[in-house]
N, C-alpha and C positions, 0 to 999 in steps of 0.2 A: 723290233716291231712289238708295241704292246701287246698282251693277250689280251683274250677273248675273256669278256664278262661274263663268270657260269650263272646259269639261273638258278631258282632257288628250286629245292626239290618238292615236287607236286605231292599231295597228300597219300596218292597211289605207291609212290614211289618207296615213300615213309614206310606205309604197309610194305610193299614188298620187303623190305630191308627189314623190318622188325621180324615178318614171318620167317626170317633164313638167318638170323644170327645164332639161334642155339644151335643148328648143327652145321652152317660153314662158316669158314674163316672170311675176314672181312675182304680180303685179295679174290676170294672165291666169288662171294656177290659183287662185286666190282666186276668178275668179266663176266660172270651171267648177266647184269642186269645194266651191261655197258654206262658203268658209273666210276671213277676214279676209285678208287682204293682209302685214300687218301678223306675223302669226301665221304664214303660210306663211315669211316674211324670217328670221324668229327662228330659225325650226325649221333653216332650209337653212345658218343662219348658226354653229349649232352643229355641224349634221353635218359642216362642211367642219373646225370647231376641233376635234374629239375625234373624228370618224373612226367616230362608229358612232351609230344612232339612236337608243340605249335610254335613257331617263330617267335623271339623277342619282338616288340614295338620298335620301329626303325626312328630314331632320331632325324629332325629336321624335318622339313616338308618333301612332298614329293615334284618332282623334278616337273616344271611348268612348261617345258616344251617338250615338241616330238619331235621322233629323227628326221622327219621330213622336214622342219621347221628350223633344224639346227643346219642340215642340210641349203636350206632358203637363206640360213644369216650366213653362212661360208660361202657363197656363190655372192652373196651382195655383196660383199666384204673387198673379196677380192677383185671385184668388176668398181667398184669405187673405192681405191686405196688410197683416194684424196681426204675423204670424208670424216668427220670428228663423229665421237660416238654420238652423240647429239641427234647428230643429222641419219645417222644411218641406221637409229631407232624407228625413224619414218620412212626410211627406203626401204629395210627388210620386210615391215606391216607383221612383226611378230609381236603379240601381246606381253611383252617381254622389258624390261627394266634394261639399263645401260650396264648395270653389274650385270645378271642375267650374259645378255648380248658378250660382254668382254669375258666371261666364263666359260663360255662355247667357243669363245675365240682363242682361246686359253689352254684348254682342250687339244685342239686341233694347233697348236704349235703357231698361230699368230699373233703377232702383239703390232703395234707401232715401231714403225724404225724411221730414221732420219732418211728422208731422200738425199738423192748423190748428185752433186752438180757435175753435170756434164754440158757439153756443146747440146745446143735444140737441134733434132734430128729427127726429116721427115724420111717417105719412102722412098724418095728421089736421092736424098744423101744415103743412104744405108744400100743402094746399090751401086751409086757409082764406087761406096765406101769396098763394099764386098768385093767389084771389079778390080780396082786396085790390089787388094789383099792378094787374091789370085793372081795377078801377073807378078807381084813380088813375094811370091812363096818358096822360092829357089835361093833366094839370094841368102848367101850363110852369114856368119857371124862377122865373117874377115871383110865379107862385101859393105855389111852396115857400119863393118868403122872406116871406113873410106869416105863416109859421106860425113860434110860440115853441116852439124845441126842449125841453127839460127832461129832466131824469136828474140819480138818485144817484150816487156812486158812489164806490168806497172806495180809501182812498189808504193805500198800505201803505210800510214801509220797503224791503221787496224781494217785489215778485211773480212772481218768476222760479217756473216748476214746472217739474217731470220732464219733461221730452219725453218724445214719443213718435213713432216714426219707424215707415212704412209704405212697402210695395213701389208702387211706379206710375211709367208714363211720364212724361214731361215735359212736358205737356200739361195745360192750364186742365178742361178737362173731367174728366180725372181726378185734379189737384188737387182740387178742387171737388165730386167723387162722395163717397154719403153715407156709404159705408163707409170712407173715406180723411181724416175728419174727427172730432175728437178733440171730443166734445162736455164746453160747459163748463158747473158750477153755480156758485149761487152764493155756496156754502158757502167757508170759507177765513178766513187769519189775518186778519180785518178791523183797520184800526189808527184809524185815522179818515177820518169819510165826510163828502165833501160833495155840496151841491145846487148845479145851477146851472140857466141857462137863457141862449140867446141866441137872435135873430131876424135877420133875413138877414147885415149886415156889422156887428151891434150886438151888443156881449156885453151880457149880462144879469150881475143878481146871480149872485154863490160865496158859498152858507152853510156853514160846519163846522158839523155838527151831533153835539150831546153825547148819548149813549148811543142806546137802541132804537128805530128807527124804527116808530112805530105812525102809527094817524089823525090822533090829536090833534095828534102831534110836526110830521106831515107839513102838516095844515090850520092850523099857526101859521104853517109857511115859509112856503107861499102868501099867506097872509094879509100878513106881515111883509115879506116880500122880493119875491113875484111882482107883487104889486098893487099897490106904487108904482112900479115896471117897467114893467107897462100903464099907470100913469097917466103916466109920461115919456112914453112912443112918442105915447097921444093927445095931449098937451102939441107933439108933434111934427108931429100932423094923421094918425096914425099909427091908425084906430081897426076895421077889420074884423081882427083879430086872429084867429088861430085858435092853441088850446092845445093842445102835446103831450106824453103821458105814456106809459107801457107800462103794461101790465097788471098790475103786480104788486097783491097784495090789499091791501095799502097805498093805493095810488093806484086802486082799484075798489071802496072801500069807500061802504058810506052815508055815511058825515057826506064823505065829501071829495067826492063827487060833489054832494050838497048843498049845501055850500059853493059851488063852482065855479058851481050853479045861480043864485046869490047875484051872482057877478062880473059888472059890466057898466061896460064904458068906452064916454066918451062917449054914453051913451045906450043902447048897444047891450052884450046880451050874447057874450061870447067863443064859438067852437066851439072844439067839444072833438073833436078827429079820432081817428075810431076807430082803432083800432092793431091791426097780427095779431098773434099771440101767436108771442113766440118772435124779435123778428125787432129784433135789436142793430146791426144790418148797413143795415138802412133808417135809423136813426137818428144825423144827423150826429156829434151830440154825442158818440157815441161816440168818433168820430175824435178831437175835441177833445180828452176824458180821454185819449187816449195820447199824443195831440202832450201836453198837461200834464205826463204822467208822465217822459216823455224828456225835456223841459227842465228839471224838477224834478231829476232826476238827471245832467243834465248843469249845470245853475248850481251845483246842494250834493252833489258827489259821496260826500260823509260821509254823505249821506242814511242810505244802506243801513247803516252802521255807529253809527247813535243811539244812546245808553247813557242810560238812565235810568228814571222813572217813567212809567208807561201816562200819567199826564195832560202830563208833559213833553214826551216826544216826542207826543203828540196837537196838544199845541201848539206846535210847531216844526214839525210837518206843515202844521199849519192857516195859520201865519205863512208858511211858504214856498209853499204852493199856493195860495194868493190875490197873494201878487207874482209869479207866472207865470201865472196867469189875465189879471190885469190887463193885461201885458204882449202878449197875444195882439196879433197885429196882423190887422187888419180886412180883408187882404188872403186871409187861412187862410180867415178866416169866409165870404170868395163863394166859395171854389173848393167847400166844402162844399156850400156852397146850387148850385153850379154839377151838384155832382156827382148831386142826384134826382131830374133824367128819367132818368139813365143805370142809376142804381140801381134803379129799378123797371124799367128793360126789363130788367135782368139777373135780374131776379128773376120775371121773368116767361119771357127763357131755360130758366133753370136749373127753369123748372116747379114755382117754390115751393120750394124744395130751398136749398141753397149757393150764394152768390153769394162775388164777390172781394172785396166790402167788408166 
């Protein structure tokens, strides 16, 4: 915690201190006259150098706003952490410059930070998000490698976007607040997509999949690539499976829920674990698509500069994102699975809202 700014010593004060130095010690007028010790040494240590009490001339000007004022730009600040200094020179109405304003803001431990792409997230998803968290707070570590993670997801030559940068402390709480979070869709330059899935230390199938993902598209990949997957793990003695997927209308449709109805290893049909909606951040796999995307771009750093036909680079995407898949090592895959007790009590924290994953 910083300290407290001493003030300067009143002229009174000066007297008292002069009139008690010849006969007590300076620790002496310190506890008479509830003054530091410290502070009294200083004082008497100049009067004897320059011969007179008055304060040097303070450099610089003097400070052009008041606490009340500073107080007015940290309350704005923070209630508009969209805003560029520009604009919140006229929200605060403090007679005060954009240096000034980012001074105070400076002060007080704020600066500009990069907002955080998360799913857009109203108060409807943030409770059914909470609900969820709740009913699977029990489940341990050994329960979530049981379940086959799965997601699309699109592998582009460069997914870099505009930032967007926001006022806030330095603090997870207001990282993490929902006005401080840059929500994402799912719209953008798709170049080619794939499926994958894995189960606790075991990757699964990586499909590239050629043009629009509908039902049909979706209930071949399962059919093709999910279901001799289940039948390895049972092959392995592997067989209370549970399946996961997000909501999108794709994967909530009749024939894929139908299908899925169909699946049964070992004798036994799969679950199918409800998912909240909106919630990218419970879902390992996710991690996994950007650990992919970072070694894809660090094994072919040409990546981003491809030149040629949409089906060319579709398939030199699809050639290099399945030898970085395969490559995953088995040690990423537990820390993931290690990390969903932690993710649901954070998301149980955050009261359904933002979490850090």
């Amino acid at each position: 915690m910083a300290s407290e700014t001493r003030k300067e010593l009143s002229q009174w004060d000066k007297g008292r201190i002069e009139g008690r130095h010849e006969y007590m010690t300076d620790a002496e007028i310190g506890r008479e006259l509830h003054i530091p010790r410290q502070t009294i040494s200083n004082f008497l240590t100049r009067l004897r150098t320059r011969h007179t009490s008055e304060n040097l001339p303070r450099p610089g000007r003097p400070r052009i706003t008041t606490k009340a004022q500073d107080k007015r730009i940290i309350h704005a600040t923070l209630t508009h952490t969209h805003e560029p200094f520009a604009a919140l020179q006229n929200i605060v109405n403090v007679p005060a410059s954009t240096s000034t304003i980012r001074r105070r803001l400076h002060d007080d431990l704020i600066r500009k930070w990069r907002a955080l792409d998360r799913a857009l997230l109203d108060k409807t998803h943030a409770k059914k998000r909470l609900a969820w968290a709740k009913a699977h707070q029990h489940l341990t570590r050994d329960d979530w490698a049981k379940v086959v993670w799965s997601d699309e997801c699109p592998i582009q030559k460069d997914s870099a976007r505009r930032q967007m940068w926001v006022f806030r402390h330095q603090t997870k709480a207001e990282k993490y607040a929902p006005q401080n979070v840059r929500g994402k869709t799912k719209e953008g330059d798709l170049v080619q997509m794939v499926w994958g899935c894995f189960m606790g230390n075991k990757l699964g199938p990586i499909v590239s999949i050629t043009g629009h993902i509908n039902s049909d598209a979706y209930v071949t990949t399962l059919r093709d690539h999910l279901t001799p997957f289940l039948e390895a793990l049972a092959n392995d003695g592997i067989t209370d499976i549970i399946f996961q997927q997000d909501n999108s209308p794709v994967h909530s449709s009749k024939k894929t829920r139908e299908f899925l109805e169909t699946v049964a290893i070992g004798g036994k049909k799969i679950q199918i674990i409800e998912w909240p909606p909106h919630s990218p951040d419970m879902n390992p796999i996710e991690n996994l698509w950007a650990y992919l995307k970072l070694e894809l771009n660090r094994l072919y750093p040409d990546t981003l500069f491809l030149h040629g036909s949409h089906p060319h680079i579709c398939e030199l995407l699809s050639e290099r994102s399945h030898k970085v898949w395969w490559s995953i090592a088995e040690g990423i895959l537990d820390r993931l699975i290690d990390s969903m007790p932690h993710r649901v009590q954070a998301l149980i924290d955050a009261k359904g809202w933002y979490t850090e994953y």
